[in-house]
C-alpha positions as CSV (number, residue, x, y, z in Angstrom):
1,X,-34.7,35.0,47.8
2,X,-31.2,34.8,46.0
3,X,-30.4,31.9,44.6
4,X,-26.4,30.5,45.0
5,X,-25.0,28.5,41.8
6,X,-22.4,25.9,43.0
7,X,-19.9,24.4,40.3
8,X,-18.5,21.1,41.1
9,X,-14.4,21.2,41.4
10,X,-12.7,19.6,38.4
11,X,-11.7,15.4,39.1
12,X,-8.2,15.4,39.5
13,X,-6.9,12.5,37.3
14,X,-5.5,9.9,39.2
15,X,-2.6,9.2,39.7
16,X,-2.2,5.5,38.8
17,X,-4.4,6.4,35.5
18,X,-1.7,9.0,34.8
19,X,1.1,6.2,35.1
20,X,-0.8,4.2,32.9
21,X,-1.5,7.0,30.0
22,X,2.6,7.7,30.6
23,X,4.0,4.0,30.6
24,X,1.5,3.7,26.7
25,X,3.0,6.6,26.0
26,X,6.6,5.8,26.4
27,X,5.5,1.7,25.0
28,X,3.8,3.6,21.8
29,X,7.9,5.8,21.4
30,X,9.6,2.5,21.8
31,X,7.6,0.4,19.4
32,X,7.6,3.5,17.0
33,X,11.1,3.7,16.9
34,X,11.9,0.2,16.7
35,X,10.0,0.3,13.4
36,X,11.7,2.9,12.0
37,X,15.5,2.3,12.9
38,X,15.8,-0.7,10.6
39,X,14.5,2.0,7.6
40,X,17.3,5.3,9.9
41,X,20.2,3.0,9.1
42,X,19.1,1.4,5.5
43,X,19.3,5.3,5.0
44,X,22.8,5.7,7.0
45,X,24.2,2.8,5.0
46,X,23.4,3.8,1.6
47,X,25.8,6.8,2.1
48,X,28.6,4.8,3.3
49,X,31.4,3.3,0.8
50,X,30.9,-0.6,0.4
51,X,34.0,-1.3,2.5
52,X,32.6,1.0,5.4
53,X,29.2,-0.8,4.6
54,X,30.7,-4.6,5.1
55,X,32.6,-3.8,8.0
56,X,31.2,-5.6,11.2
57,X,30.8,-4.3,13.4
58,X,29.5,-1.4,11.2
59,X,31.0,2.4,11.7
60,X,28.8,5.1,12.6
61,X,31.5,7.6,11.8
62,X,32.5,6.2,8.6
63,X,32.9,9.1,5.9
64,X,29.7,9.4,3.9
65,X,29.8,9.6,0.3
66,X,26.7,9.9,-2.7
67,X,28.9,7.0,-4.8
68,X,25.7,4.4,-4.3
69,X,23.1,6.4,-5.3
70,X,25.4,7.7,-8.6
71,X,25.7,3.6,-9.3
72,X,22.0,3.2,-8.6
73,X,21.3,5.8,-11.4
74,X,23.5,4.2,-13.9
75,X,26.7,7.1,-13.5
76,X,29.0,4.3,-12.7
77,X,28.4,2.9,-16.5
78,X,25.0,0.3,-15.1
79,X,21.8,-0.3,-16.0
80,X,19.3,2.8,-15.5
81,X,16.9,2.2,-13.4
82,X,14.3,4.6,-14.9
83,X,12.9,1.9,-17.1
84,X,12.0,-0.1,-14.0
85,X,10.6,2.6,-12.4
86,X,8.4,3.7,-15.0
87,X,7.5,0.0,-15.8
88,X,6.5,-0.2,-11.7
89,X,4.4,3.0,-11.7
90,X,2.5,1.8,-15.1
91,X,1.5,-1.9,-13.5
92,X,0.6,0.2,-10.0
93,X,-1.1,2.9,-11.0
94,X,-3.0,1.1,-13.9
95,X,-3.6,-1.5,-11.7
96,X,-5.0,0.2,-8.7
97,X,-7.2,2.7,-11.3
98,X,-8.7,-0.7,-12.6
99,X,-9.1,-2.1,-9.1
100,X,-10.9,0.6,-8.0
101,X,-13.6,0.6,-11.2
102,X,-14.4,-2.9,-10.8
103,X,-14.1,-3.3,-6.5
104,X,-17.1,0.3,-6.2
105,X,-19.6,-1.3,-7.9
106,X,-19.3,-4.8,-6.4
107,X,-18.7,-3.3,-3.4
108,X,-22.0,-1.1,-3.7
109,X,-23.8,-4.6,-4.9
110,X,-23.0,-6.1,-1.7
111,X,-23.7,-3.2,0.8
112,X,-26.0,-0.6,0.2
113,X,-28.1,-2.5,-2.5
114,X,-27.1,-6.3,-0.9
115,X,-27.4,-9.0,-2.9
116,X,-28.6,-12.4,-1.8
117,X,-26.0,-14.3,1.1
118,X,-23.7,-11.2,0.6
119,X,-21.7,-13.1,3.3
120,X,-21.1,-15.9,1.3
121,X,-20.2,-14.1,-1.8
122,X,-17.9,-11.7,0.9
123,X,-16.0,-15.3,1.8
124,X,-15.6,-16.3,-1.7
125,X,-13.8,-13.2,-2.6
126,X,-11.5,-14.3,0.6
127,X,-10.8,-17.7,0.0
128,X,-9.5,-16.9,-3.5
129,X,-6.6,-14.9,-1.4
130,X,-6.0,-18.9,0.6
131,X,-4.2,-20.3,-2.2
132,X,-0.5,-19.3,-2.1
133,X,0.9,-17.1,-4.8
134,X,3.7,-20.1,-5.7
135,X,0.7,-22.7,-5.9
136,X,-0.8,-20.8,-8.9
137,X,3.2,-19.6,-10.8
138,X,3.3,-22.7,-12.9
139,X,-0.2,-21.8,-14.7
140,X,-0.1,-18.8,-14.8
141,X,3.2,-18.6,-16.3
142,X,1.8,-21.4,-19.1
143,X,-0.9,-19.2,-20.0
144,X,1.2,-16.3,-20.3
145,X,3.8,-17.8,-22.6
146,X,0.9,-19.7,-24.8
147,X,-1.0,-15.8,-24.8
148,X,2.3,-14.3,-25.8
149,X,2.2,-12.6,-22.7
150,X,5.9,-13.1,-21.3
151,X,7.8,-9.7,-20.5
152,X,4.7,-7.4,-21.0
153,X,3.1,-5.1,-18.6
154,X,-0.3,-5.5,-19.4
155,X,0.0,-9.0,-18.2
156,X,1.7,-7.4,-15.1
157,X,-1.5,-4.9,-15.1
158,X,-4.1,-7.8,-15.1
159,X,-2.6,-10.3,-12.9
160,X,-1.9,-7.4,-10.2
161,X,-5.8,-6.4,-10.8
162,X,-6.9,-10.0,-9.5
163,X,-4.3,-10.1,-7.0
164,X,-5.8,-6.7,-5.2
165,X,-9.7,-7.0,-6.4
166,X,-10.5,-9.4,-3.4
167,X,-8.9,-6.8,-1.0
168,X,-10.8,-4.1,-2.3
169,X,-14.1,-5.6,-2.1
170,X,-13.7,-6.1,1.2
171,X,-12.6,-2.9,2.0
172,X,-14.8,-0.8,-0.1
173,X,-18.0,-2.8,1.6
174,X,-17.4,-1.3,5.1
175,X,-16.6,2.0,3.6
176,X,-19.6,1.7,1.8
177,X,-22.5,0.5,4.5
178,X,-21.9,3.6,6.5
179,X,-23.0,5.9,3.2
180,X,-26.5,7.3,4.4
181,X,-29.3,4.6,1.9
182,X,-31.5,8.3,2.3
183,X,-29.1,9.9,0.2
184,X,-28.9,7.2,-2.5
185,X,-32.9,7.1,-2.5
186,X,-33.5,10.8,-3.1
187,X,-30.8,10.6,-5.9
188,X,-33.0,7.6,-7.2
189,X,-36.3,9.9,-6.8
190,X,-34.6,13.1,-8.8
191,X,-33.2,10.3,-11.2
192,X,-30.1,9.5,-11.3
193,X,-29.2,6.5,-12.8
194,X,-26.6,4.0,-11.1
195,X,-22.9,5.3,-12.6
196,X,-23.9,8.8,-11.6
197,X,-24.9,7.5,-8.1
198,X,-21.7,5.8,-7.9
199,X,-19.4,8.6,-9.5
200,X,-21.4,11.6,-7.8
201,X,-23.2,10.7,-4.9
202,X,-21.1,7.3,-3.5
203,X,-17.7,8.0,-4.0
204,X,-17.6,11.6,-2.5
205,X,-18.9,10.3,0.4
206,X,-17.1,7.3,1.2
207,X,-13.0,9.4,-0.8
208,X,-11.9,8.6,2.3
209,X,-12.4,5.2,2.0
210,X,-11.2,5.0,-1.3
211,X,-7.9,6.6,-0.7
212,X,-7.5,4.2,1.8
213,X,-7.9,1.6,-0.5
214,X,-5.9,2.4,-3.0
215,X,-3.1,3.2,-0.9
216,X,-3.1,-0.4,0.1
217,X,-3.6,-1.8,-3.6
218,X,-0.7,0.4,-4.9
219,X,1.4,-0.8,-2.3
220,X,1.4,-4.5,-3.1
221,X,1.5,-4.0,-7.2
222,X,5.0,-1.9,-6.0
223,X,6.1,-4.5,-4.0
224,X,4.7,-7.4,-6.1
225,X,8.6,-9.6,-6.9
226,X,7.2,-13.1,-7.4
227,X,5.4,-13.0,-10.2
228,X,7.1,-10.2,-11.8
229,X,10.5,-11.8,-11.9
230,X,8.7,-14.8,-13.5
231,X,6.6,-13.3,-16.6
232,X,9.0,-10.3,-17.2
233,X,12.6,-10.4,-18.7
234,X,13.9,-6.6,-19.7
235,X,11.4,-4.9,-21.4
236,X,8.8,-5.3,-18.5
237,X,11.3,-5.5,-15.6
238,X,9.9,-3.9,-12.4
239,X,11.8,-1.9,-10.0
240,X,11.6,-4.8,-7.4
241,X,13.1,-6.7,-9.7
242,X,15.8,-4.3,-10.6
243,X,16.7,-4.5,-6.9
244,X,17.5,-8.0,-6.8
245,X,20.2,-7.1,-9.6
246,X,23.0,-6.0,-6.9
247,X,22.9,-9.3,-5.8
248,X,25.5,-11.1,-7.4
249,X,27.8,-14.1,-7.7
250,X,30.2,-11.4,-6.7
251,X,28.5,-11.1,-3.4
252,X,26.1,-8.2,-2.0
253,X,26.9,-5.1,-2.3
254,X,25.3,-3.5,0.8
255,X,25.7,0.2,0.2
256,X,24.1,0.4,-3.7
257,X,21.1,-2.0,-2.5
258,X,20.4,-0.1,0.5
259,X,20.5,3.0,-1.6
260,X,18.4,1.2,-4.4
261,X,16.0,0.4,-1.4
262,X,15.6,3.8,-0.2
263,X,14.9,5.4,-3.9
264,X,12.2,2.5,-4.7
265,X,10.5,3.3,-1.1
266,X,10.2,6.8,-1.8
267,X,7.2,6.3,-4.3
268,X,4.7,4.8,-1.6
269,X,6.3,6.8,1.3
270,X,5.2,10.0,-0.9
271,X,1.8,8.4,-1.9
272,X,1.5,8.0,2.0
273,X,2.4,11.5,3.5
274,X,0.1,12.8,0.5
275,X,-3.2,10.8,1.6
276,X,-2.4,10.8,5.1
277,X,-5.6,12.7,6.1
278,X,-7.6,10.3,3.9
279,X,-5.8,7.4,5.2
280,X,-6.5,8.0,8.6
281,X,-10.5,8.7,7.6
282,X,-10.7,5.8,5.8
283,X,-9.3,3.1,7.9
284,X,-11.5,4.7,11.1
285,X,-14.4,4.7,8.7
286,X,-17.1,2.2,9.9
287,X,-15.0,1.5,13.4
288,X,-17.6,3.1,15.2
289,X,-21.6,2.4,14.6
């Protein structure tokens, strides 16, 4: 007796679930690149001469020219813009490092090892994010001056630390839940105390996570204008701030602001491309259960 194997013929997709996946498809290129023409002609415009720049309708096939970005830099006789810069990475990059130290722990607190109404303690660190930024400027500014705090980026450093700390909690706890509690235990049992459960055992597992947070916390401290054109004058002036500087009682001056735009993106943009991998991890992390 021979026995016959039969395999079954492969399901044709059909073909109104092919439209479908096609019509996304085309939807997804659309929205895609109406997001990023705004940023294709900030670009195009930065290497135009003002007077091409202020022309309306604008000229595609105006002559381009590097005039802006030698203003932005200060070769036109201006104001560098280096001290901003370096004054933006310090408050973000100080401020995201300190973000990070105090949102792990908390986070940890109120995931793995949950404390008591962990949901209520997960909407307080929420509703401080309610109260609009203006609301608290007038205090905040007060304490500042009476602190001797005015034009320094420590105070930069802290305030953008309370800004993101709410943020990261929240963030880092859903990272967090999906670390493995069996892991955690047998580092307990070979004995392990808590910072080398955090540093060695937590954080590897849930970098992805973390890089995904403090993407998003560096982001705001670079963007941050509000405050920082309040409590800073020039020794503490960010590069936000810097930006608003082309605008004068002169007018705008298109071309060196979209230029100054484009050199102050490039910071996050790189910071982006470099964790991509980790970004995409990190925001997937705990999507599925």
């Amino acid at each position: 007796m021979t026995a016959t194997l039969t395999t079954a013929a492969p399901r044709r997709p059909h073909p109104r679930g092919r439209f479908q996946g096609a019509a996304l498809g085309i939807a997804a290129w659309l929205a895609g690149i109406l997001f990023v023409l705004p940023i294709l002609w900030m670009a195009l415009t930065s290497f135009h001469s003002e007077a091409d720049a202020a022309t309306n309708p604008p000229s595609l096939a105006a002559s381009l020219t590097l005039d802006s970005y030698r203003e932005f830099f200060g070769a036109g006789g201006g104001a560098s813009p280096w001290p901003s810069l370096i004054n933006s990475a310090t408050a973000s990059v100080a401020s995201t490092l300190l973000t990070l130290l105090l949102a792990l722990p908390a986070a940890y607190a109120l995931s793995i090892r949950p404390v008591k109404k962990w949901t209520d303690v997960l909407f307080f660190f929420l509703s401080t994010k309610m109260l609009p930024l203006v609301a608290g400027l007038l205090p905040i500014y007060l304490f500042a001056k009476n602190a001797g705090l005015l034009d320094n980026i420590w105070a930069l450093v802290i305030l953008y630390t309370a800004m993101n700390l709410p943020i990261a909690v929240w963030m880092m706890q859903s990272f967090l839940a999906e670390v493995p509690v069996a892991i955690i235990e047998a580092a307990q049992i070979d004995g392990a105390r808590l910072p080398t459960i955090l540093g060695r055992v937590v954080a590897p597992i849930a970098l992805p996570g973390i890089a995904a947070t403090s993407l998003i916390c560096f982001i705001f401290s670079w963007n941050e204008l509000l405050f920082a054109r309040v409590l800073t004058g020039v020794v503490a002036e960010t590069a936000p701030v810097f930006l608003t500087g082309f605008i004068t009682s002169q007018g705008l001056f298109l071309a060196k602001v979209c230029a100054a735009s484009l050199v102050i993106s490039l910071p996050v943009l790189a910071a982006g491309f470099a964790a991509q991998d980790k970004l995409v991890q990190g925001l997937s992390l705990g999507a599925v259960k």
